[in-house]
PAMI-778723 format. One record per residue (C-alpha): x, y, z; residue in one letter. Coordinates in nm, 2 decimals, always signed. Layout:
N
<<X; Y; Z>; a> ...
% end
This chain:
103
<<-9.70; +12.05; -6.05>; x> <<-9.57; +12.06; -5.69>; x> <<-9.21; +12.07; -5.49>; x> <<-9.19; +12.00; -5.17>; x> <<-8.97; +12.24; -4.94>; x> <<-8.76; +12.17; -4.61>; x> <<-8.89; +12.55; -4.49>; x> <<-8.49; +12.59; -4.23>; x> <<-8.30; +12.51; -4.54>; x> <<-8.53; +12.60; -4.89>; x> <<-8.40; +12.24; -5.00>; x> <<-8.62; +12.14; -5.25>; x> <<-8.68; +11.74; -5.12>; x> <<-8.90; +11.62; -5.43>; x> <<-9.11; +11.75; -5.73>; x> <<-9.38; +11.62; -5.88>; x> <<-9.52; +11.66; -6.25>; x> <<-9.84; +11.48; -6.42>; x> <<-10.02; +11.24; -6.17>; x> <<-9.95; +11.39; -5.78>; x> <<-9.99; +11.20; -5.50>; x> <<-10.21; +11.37; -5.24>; x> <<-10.04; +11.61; -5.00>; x> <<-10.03; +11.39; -4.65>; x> <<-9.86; +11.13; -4.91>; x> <<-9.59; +11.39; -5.04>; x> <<-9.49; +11.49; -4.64>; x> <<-9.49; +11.09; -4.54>; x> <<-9.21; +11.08; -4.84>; x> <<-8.98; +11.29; -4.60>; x> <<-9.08; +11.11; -4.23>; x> <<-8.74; +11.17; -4.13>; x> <<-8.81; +11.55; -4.13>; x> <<-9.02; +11.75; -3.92>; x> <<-9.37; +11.78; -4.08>; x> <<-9.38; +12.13; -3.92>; x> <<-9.02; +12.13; -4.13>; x> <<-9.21; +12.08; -4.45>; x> <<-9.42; +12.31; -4.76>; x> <<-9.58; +12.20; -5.03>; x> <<-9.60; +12.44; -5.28>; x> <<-9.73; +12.41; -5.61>; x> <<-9.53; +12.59; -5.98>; x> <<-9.63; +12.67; -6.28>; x> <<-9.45; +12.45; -6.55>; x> <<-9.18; +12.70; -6.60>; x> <<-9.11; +12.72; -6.24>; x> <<-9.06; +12.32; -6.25>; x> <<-8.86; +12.35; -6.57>; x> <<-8.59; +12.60; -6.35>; x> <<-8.59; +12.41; -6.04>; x> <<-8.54; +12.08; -6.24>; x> <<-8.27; +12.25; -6.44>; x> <<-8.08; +12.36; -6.11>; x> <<-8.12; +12.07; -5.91>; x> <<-7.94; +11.84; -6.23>; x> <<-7.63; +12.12; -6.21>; x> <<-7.60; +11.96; -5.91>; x> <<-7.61; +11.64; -5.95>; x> <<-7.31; +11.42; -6.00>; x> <<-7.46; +11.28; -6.40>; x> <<-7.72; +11.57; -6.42>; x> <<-7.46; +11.74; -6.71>; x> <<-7.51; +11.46; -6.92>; x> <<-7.92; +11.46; -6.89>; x> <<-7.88; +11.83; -6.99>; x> <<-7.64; +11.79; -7.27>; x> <<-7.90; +11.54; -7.39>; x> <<-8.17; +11.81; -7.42>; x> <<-7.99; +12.01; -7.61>; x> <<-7.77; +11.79; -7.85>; x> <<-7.88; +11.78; -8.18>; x> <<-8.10; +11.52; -8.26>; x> <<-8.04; +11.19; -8.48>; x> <<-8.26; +11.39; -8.77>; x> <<-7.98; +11.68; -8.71>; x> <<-7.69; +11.44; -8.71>; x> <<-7.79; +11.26; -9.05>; x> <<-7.88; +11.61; -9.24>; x> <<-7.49; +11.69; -9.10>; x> <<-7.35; +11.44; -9.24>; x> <<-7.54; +11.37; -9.60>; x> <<-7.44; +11.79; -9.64>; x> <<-7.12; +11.76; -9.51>; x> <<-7.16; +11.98; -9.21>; x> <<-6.97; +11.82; -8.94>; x> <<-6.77; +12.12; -8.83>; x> <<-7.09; +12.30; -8.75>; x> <<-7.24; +11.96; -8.56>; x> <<-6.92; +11.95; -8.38>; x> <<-6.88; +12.30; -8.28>; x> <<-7.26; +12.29; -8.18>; x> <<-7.18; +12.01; -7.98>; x> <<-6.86; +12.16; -7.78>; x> <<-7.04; +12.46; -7.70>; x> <<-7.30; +12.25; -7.49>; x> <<-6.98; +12.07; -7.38>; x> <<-6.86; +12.36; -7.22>; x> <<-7.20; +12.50; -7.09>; x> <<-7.22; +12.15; -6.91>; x> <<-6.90; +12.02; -6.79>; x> <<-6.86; +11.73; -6.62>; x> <<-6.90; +11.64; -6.32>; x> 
% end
């Protein structure tokens, strides 16, 4: 896994994950920047996982791609309602509301 990193700002401008293009392809992604501007570094999976995380707080819709990773999933929903659960499903639900607001 690898980021690449505007070096005057620690933006990270792209990150990579499974198939990686080579390096002199990951700096032509950014020709607008400096080359002497730019890092490649590579992360372990965890470090990808936190800068991925971070960057989607940021992002105008990034809430709702993290509220999707941790809602409850269909299998949860159906076991909610067949035992009558809701309340829990719907507090469980806020609370990921709240840790993600929109927006």
């Amino acid at each position: 896994m690898k980021i690449v990193l505007q070096k005057s700002t620690g933006e990270i401008l792209s990150a990579f994950s499974g198939i990686e293009p080579d390096e002199e392809t990951l700096l032509g992604n950014h020709s607008n920047i400096d080359s002497s501007d730019l890092e490649v570094k590579s992360v372990t999976p965890e470090e990808h996982g936190e800068i991925t995380h971070t960057y989607l707080k940021t992002t105008p819709d990034g809430y709702k791609i993290l509220r999707l990773a941790e809602y409850p999933s269909l299998q949860e929903c159906v076991h909610a309602i067949l035992d009558d659960d809701l309340v829990a499903l719907q507090e469980k639900r806020q609370t990921i509301k709240t840790k993600y607001p929109k927006g």
